[in-house]
N, C-alpha and C positions, 0 to 999 in steps of 0.2 A: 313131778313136772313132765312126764311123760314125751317126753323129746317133743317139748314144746321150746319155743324161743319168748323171752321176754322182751319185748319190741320198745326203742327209743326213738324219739325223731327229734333232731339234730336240730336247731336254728341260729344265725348267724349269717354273716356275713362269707364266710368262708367254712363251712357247716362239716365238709368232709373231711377234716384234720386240721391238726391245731397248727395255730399259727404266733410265733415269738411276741409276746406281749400282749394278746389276747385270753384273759382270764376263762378258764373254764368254771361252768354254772349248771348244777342239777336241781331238779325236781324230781321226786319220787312218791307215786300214792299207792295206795290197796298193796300194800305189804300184810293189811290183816285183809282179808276178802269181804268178810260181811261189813267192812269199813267204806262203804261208797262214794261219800262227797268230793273227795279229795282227785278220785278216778275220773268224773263229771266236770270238775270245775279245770282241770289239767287240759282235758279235750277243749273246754270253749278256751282258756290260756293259750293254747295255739290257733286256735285261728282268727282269736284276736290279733298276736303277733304279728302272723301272718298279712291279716285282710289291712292291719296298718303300717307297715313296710313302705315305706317309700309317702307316705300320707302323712303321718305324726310325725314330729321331727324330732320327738325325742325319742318313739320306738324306735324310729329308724338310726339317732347313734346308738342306742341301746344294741339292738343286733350289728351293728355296724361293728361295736366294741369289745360284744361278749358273745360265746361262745354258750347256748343253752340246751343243755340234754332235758329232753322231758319223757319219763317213765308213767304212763296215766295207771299200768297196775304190775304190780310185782308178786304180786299171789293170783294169776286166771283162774286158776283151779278152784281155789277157795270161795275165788267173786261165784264162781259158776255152779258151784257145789251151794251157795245161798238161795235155798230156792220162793223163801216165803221173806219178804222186808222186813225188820225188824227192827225195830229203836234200839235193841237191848244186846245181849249177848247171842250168837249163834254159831256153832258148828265152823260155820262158813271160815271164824275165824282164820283157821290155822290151813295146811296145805296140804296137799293131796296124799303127805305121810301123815297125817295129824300134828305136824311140828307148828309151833308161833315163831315165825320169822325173825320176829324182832325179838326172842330172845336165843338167837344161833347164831350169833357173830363172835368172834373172842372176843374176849371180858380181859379187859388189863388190869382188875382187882381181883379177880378167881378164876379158879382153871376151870372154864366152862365144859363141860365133856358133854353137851348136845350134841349130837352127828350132824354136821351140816350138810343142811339139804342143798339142794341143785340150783335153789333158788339163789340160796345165799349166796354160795359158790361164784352163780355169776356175775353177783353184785360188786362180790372182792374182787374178780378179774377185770372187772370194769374200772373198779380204783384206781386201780392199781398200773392200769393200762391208761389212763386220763392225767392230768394236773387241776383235779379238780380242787377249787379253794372256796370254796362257798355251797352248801345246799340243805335243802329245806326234805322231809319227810312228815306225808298229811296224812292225816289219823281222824277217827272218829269216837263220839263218848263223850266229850268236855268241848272246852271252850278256851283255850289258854295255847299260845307259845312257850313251849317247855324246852329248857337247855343243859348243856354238860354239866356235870355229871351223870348221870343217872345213876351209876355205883360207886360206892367209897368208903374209904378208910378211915384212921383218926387223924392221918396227915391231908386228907382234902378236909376235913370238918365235919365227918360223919356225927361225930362224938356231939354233935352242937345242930346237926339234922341238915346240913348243908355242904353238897359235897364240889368246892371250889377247885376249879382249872385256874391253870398259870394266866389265861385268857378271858376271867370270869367275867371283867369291865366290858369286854367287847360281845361277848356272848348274850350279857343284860340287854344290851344297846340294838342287836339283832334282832330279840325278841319282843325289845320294845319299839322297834323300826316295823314290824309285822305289826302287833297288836293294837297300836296306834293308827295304823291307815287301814284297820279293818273297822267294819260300820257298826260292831257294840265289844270285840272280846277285849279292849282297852278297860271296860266297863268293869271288869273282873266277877262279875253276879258267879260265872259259875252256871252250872245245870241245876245242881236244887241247893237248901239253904245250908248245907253243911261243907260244901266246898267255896272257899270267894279267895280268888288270884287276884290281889294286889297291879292292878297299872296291866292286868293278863297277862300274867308271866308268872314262869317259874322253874325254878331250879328241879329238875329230874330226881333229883335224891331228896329234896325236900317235901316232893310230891307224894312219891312212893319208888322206894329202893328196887332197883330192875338192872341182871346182869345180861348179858347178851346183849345187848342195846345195840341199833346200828349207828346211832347219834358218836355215842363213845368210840365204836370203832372207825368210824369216818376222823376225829378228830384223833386219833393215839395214831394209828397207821396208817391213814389214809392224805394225811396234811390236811384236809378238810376240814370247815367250820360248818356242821349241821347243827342244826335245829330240828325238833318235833311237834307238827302245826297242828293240833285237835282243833277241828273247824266246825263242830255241830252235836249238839246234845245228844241226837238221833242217828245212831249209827249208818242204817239204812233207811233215807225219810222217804216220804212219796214222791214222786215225779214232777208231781208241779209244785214241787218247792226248789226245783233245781235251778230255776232262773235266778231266785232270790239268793242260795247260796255262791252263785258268780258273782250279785252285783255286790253282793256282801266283802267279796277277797279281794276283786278285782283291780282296785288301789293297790292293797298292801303286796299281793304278787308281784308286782311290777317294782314296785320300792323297794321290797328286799332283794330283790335280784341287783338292782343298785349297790349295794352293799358290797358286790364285789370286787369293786373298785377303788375301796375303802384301801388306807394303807400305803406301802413300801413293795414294786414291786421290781426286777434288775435281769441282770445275765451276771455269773463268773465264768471269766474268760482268761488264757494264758497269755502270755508274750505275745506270741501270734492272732490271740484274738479269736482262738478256739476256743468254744464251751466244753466246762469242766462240768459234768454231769458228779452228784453225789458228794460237792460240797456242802457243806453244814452252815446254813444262814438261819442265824436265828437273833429276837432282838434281844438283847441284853436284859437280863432280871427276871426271864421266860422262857424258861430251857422246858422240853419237851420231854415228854421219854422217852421217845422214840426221836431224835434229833431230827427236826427237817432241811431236808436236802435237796438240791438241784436237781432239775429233770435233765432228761439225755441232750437237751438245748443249753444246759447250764442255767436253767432262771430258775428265780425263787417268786415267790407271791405271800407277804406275810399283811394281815389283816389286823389293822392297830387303829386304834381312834385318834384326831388328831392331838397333836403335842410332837415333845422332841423327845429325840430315841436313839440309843449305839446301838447301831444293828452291825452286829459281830458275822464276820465270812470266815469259815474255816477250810484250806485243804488239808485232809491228812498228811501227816510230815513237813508241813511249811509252818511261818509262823502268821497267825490271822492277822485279820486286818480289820478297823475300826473305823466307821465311820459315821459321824453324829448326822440325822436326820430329821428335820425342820417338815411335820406332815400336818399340811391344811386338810380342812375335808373338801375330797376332790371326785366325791360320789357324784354331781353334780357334773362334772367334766370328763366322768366316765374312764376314765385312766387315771391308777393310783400314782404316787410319785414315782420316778425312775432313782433309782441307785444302783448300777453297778460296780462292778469289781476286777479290778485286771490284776491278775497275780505273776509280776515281772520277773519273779526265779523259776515258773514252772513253763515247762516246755511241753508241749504237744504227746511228750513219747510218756509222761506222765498219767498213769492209771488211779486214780482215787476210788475205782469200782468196791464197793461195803456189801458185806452181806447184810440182807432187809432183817425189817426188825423181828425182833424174832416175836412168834404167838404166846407163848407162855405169858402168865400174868406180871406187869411189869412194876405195878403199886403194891406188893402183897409182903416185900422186905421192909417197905415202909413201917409199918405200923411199931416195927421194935422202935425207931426212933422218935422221938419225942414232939407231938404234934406243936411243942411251943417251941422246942429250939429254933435255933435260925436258919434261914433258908439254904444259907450253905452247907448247913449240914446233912440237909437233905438232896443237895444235891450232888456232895461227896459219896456218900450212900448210893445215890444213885447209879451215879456214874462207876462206881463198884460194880454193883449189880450189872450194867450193860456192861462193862468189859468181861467179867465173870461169865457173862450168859454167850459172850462172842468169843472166849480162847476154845 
């Protein structure tokens, strides 16, 4: 990457920093380089936004609500190094080291030992540094919304060709909120007749098994709910088919980003009403492995379809707190429901500061256990494994 910068532009209401209750929302394209649609249709995505700001009145609560980072490429090198268009596979792929992006993130099924390049690096610091809870990553080759897993064990379903998240119901529902308000990948045809995605969707590990994935790592470490959007047969098509691939997404861009509003979202706060950063809110029956926790505001944002729900609040050393939760679908109204949390024994001088999670693989003790036992056993196990891996 050559001390080069990967360039975002912010949109929003309040675009320069986050603000309490306003979800963060990413797009990211040309992580493979000779991958261009995605690069294209991100550029006209904002200035769509943009030019309808204050004119559409649901763009306008849409930015009003959410907070949208847009990445039009995350391999320059690669886009730049593509020097002939090609439908097919090219060079262009990978980055200025020859590495594939999308397989140099840690891998929470195997110890990935790819070097991570500069690229990735600053994708993690980006994570890492946002509250982002929603984001999409566009690709070229196929035709399908592809979701978590991408890697897995016998305890996600590998053994059965399906590698299932604690979140899989809402992940479906994401990628079928995309492929539905796009103008044929609902369709499922596929690019030729040996591939056909069901409703255009699919499961990452049922696709084809891929470690490094940034999907995976957005959702284990990141608290994120990514998807992987293949938007055109042709990897790099011709120029004047560029118009047709915007009128094509154009709906469905705008819908999913909706999406993040889906859910249960709150503050933990103490006696005084300070936020307790690195509490552990998670819903009930959906524990992570990486447990998600509070940002330095003390809020949570968890992404559930509607129904009712104990979304469990934990501070370390107090006892948690329960509280059942009645969630409409409130995508529509652009704020998901509010729940917070006041914890009347802790005081302000109270530190719950955790060390993050750690990179080593964090499914890979799984597999001694038994993909049928029951969930608690897996998460006994688990929860071994994270204390083990944190004394």
């Amino acid at each position: 990457l050559k001390g080069r910068d990967l360039w975002v532009l912010v949109l929003g209401r309040f675009p320069t920093h986050h603000k309490i209750g306003i979800p963060e929302f990413k797009y990211v394209a040309n992580m493979h380089g000779d991958e261009t649609v995605g690069r294209e249709i991100l550029l006209h995505l904002i200035d769509f936004l943009v030019t309808s700001y204050g004119r559409d009145p649901v763009i306008t609560r849409l930015l009003n609500n959410t907070r949208i980072h847009i990445m039009p490429t995350m391999n320059p090198d690669g886009f730049e190094a593509t020097k002939v268009p090609d439908c097919f596979y090219t060079p262009g792929r990978y980055n200025r080291n020859g590495e594939d992006l999308n397989r140099n993130f840690p891998d929470a099924f195997e110890d990935n030992r790819a070097s991570i390049q500069p690229e990735t690096q600053a994708v993690m610091d980006w994570i890492k540094n946002e509250t982002f809870v929603l984001s999409a990553n566009l690709h070229g080759g196929a035709l399908v919304a592809s979701y978590t897993f991408d890697n897995g064990n016998p305890v996600t379903g590998s053994l059965k060709g399906y590698s299932r998240s604690p979140d899989d119901d809402v992940f479906i529902h994401l990628a079928k909120t995309y492929s539905s308000n796009h103008a044929s990948m609902y369709k499922g045809t596929g690019c030729d007749n040996r591939q056909t995605f069901p409703g255009g969707i699919t499961n990452g590990y049922s696709w084809y098994q891929l470690e490094g994935g940034m999907q995976d790592y957005n959702y284990v470490w990141g608290q994120c709910f990514e998807i992987t959007l293949e938007l055109s047969c042709c990897k790099y098509p011709p120029e004047d088919q560029l118009g047709k691939f915007w009128r094509d997404n154009k709906v469905a861009l705008i819908e999913y980003i909706k999406q993040v509003h889906l859910g249960v979202k709150g503050q933990v706060t103490d006696k005084n009403g300070n936020p307790i950063p690195n509490a552990i809110v998670e819903a009930k029956g959906r524990p992570h492995v990486c447990p998600y926790r509070t940002n330095q505001q003390g809020e949570y944002f968890l992404l559930l379809l509607p129904g009712t729900y104990v979304i469990n609040a934990t501070v370390p050393g107090f006892k948690s707190m329960l509280k059942t939760v009645e969630i409409p679908d409130n995508t529509g109204n652009f704020s998901a429901v509010k729940q917070d949390f006041s914890f009347p024994e802790v005081s302000d001088k109270i530190s719950s500061k955790v060390a993050s999670c750690p990179k080593t693989p964090l499914y890979q003790e799984f597999t001694r256990a038994s993909a049928a036992a029951k969930p608690t056993v897996h998460l006994l196990v688990l929860m071994t494994i994270v204390l083990a891996i944190f004394k």
